[in-house]
C-alpha positions in Angstrom: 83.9 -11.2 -46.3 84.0 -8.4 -49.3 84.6 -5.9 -47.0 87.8 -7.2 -44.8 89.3 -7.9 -48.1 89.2 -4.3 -48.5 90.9 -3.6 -45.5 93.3 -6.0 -46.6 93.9 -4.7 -49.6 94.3 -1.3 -48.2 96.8 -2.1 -45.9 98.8 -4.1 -48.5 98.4 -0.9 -50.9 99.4 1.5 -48.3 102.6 -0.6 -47.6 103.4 -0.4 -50.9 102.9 3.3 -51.6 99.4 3.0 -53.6 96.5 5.0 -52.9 94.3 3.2 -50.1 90.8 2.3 -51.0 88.5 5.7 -50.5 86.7 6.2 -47.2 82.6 4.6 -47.6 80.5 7.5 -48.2 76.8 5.7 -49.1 75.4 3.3 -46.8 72.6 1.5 -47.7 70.2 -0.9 -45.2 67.1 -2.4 -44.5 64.6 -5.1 -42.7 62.1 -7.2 -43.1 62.0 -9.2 -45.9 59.6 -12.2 -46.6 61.5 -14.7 -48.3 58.5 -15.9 -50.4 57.7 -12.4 -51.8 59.5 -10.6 -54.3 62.3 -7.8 -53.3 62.1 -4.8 -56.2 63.1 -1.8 -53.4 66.5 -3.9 -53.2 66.6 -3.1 -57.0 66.8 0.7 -56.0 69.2 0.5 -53.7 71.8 -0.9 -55.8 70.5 2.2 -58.4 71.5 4.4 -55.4 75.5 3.2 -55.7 76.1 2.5 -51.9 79.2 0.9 -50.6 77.9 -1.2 -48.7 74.9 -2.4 -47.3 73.4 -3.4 -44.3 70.6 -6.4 -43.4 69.0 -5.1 -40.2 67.3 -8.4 -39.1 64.0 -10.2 -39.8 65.9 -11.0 -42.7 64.0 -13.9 -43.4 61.1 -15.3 -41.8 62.6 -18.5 -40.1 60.3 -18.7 -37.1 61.5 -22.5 -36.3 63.5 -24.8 -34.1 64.3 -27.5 -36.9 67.8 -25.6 -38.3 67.4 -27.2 -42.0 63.8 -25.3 -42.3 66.0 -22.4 -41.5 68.3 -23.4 -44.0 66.1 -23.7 -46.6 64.4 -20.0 -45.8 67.6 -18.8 -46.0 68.3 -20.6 -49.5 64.9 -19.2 -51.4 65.9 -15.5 -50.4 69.3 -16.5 -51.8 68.3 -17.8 -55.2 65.9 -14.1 -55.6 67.6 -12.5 -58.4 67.2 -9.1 -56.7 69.1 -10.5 -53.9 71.8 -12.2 -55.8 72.2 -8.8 -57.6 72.5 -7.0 -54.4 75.1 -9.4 -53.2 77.3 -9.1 -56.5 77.0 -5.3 -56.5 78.3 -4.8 -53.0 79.5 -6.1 -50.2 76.6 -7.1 -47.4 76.6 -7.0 -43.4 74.0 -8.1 -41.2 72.8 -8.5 -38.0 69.6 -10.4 -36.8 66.3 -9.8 -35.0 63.7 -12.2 -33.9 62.2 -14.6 -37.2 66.0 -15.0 -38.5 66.9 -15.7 -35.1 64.7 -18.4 -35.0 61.5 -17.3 -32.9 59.1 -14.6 -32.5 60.1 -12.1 -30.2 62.4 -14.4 -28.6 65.9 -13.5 -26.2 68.5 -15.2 -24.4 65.7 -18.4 -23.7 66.0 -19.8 -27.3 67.0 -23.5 -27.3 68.5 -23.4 -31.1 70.1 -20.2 -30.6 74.1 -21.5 -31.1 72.5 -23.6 -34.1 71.0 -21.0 -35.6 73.6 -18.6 -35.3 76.1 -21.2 -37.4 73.6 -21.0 -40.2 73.3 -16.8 -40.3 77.3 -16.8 -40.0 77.4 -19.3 -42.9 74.7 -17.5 -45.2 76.3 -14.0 -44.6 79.9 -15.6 -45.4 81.5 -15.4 -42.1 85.3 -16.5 -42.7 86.0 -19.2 -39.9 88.5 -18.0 -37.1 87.2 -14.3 -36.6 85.9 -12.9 -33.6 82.4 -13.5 -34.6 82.7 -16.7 -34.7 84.9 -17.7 -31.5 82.3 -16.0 -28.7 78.5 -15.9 -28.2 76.3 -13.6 -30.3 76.7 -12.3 -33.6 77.7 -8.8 -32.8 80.9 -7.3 -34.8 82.5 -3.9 -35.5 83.9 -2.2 -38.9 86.6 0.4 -39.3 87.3 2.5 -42.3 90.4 5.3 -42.3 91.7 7.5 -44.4 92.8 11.2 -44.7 92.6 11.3 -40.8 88.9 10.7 -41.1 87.0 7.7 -39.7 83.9 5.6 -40.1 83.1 2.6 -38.0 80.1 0.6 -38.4 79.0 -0.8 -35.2 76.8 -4.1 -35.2 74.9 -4.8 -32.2 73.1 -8.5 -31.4 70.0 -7.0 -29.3 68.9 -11.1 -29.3 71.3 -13.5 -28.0 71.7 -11.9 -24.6 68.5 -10.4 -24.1 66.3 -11.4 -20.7 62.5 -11.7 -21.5 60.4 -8.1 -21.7 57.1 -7.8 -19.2 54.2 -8.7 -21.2 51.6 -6.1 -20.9 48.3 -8.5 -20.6 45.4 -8.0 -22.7 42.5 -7.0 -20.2 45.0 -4.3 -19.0 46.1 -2.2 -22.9 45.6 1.2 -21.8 47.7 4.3 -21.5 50.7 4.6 -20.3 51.1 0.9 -21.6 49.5 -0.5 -25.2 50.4 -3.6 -27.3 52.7 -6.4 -26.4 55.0 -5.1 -23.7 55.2 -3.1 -20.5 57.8 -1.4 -19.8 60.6 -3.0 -17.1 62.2 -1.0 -14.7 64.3 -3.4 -13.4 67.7 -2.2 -14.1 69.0 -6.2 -13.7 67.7 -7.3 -17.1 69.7 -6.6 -19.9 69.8 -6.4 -23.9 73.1 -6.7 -23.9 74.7 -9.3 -22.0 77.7 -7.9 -19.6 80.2 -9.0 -22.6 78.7 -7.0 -25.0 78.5 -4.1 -22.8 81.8 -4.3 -22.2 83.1 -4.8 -25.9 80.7 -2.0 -26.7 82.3 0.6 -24.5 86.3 -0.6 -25.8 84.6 0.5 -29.6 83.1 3.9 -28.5 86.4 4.7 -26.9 88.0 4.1 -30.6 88.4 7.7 -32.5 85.7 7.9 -34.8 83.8 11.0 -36.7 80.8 9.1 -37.7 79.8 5.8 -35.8 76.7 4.3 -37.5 75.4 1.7 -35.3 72.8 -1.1 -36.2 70.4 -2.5 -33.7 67.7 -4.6 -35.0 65.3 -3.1 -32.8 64.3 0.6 -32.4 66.3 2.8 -29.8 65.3 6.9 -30.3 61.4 6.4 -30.7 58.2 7.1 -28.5 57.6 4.0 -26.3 55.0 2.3 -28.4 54.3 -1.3 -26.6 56.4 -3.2 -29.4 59.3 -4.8 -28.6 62.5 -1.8 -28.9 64.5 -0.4 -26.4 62.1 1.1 -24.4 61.2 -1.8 -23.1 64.1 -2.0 -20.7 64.4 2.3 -20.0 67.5 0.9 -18.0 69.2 -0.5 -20.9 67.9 2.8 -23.3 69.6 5.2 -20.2 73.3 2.8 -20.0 73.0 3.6 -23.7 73.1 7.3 -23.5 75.5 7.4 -20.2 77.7 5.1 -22.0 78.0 7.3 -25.1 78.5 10.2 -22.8 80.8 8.7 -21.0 83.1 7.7 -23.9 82.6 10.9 -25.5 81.8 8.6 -28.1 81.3 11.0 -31.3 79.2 10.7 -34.4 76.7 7.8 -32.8 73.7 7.5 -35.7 71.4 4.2 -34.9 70.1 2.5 -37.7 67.4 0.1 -37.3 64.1 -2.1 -38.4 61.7 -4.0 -37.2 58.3 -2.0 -37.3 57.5 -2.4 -41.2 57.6 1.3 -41.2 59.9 4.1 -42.0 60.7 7.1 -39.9 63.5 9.2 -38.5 63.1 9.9 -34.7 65.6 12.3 -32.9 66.3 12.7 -29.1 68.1 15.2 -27.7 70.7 14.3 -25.0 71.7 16.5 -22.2 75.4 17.2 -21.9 75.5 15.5 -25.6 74.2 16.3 -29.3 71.0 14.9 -30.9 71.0 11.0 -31.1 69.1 10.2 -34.3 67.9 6.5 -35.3 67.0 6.3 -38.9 64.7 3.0 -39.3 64.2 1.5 -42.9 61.4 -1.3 -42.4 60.0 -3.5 -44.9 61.8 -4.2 -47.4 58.9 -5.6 -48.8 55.9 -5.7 -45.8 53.1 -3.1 -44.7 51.8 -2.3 -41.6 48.8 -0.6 -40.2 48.4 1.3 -38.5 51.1 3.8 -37.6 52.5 4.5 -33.9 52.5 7.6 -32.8 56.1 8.9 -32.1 56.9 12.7 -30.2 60.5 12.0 -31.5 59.9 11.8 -34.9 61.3 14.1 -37.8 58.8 14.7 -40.4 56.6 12.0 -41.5 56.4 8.4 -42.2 57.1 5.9 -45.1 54.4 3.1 -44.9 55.6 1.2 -48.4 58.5 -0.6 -49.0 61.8 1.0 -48.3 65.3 0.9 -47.5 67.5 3.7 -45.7 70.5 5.7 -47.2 73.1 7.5 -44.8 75.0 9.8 -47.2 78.5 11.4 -46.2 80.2 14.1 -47.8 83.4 14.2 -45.8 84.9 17.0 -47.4 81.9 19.5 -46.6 81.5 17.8 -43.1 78.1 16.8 -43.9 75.4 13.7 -43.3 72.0 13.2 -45.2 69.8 10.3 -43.6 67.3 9.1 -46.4 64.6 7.0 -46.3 63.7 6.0 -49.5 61.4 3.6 -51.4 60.9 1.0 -54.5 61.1 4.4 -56.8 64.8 5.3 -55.6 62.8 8.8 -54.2 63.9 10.5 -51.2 60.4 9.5 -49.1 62.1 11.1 -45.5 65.2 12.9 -45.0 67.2 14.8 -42.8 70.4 16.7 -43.5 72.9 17.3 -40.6 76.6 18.6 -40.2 79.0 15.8 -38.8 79.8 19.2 -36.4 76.5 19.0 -34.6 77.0 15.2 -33.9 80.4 15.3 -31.5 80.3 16.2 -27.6 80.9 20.5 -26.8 
């Protein structure tokens, strides 16, 4: 990929005495785009000059078992000329949720799912013989150093190893449970997977001042009924203990799903705020709104992608929701100081 040529090449120019490539300071993301409908907000984000950017999931609307359907889905969002601008502009990452995965709301039970994943890794331009490609699940980490500062992108598979969510049935919608899902108690079922888990604790252990970490799903919100991590308040807990238990500093989730934009914020105790900035659709509605105690400010209903903007000499973070305009449509400016363990 673009981006581990980079590190390559910074190596190589560090070896031989010549400035390293700068540390990313504009990260750019989104979800949810219908491959049969035109992508303009992708035009504003490669106005906004990011580094990098980052495909959150639902990145095409595959929804099939039959892997050359997939294929093709994944060839008309290629051929879009905002998408082949995107792609020439900067280099991409992604992870997947559900309709790129290959079936609505669907976990660990998919027949196609090793299938599938060989066409994501070949469409995103996974080089053969990484770590990606040699175990199960898509789910891969990013490191970026220089100056004694460090970013790591973190880039969670929430599908792969996922057991199935209690469906909340439709006679029986009312509080404290709504829409599709219950929540599950049972601390045995797992987003995850044990491997993950595990692979996920050796990277928060890693020195890092700002962590951003992808999860196709939504973690800091309001339990809504929709498929996120409140579905399994187990899994959403290990999360927390596990960052407190690394001292894992600078965590900021990023994520999609909802075909809405919004900024929620939890506060952790014995920790710092953990904020999940969610950019979704990049080119969908939806309606209406869920209501969400956590979140900062207001919505974004229209098209959108998210903007995570460091200035790492002033120690500083803006989180930006913003849409097909390039305008800031949500934000929220934090100190990197106010994200790291007391």
């Amino acid at each position: 990929m673009m981006i581990r040529t980079l590190l390559t090449l910074g190596v190589a120019a560090a070896a031989a005495g010549a400035e390293a490539p700068r540390l990313p300071s504009r990260i750019a993301f989104g979800s949810c785009a219908k491959q049969d409908k035109p992508l303009p907000v992708l035009r504003a984000a490669i106005a906004a000059n990011p580094d990098f950017f980052v495909f959150l999931g639902d990145n095409i609307y595959g929804d099939t078992d039959d892997m050359d359907v997939l294929k093709a889905k994944y060839a008309v969002l290629g051929a879009k000329p905002e998408f082949r601008a995107l792609r020439e502009a900067m280099p991409l990452h992604a992870i997947w949720d559900d309709h790129d995965y290959g079936r609505n709301d669907a976990g660990k039970e998919y027949p196609m799912k090793e299938a599938s994943k060989e066409v994501f890794l070949d469409f995103w331009g996974e080089p053969a013989g990484t770590a990606r490609r040699g175990r199960p699940g898509i789910y891969a980490s990013h490191r970026w150093e220089r100056d004694g500062r460090v970013l790591q992108l973190v880039l969670l598979d929430t599908r792969t190893f996922r057991d199935p969510l209690r469906r909340n049935p439709k006679k029986n919608r009312e509080a404290p449970f709504k829409n599709d899902y219950r929540t599950d108690p049972d601390p045995a079922k797992t987003f995850l997977g044990a491997a993950q888990w595990k692979w996920l604790e050796g990277e928060f252990r890693k020195p890092a001042d700002l962590r951003v970490v992808a999860t196709s799903i939504q973690f800091g919100h309001e339990y809504n009924g929709w498929e996120s991590w409140t579905n399994l308040p187990a899994e959403h807990a290990r999360m927390i203990e596990l960052i407190r238990g690394t001292r894992a500093n600078g965590v900021v989730f990023i994520s999609g799903d909802v075909h809405w934009g919004e900024i929620s914020v939890r506060d952790v105790e014995g920790g710092y705020p953990l904020h999940d900035v969610t950019s979704s659709a990049l080119n969908q509605t939806w309606d209406p709104i869920e209501p969400n105690k956590f979140r900062h400010g207001k919505f974004m209903r229209d098209p959108n992608f998210g903007l995570l903007v460091v200035d790492w000499e002033k120690g500083t973070l803006a989180m930006q929701i913003r849409g097909e305009d390039g305008q800031v449509a949500v934000g929220k400016s934090v100190r990197l100081a106010e994200l790291r363990f007391p």
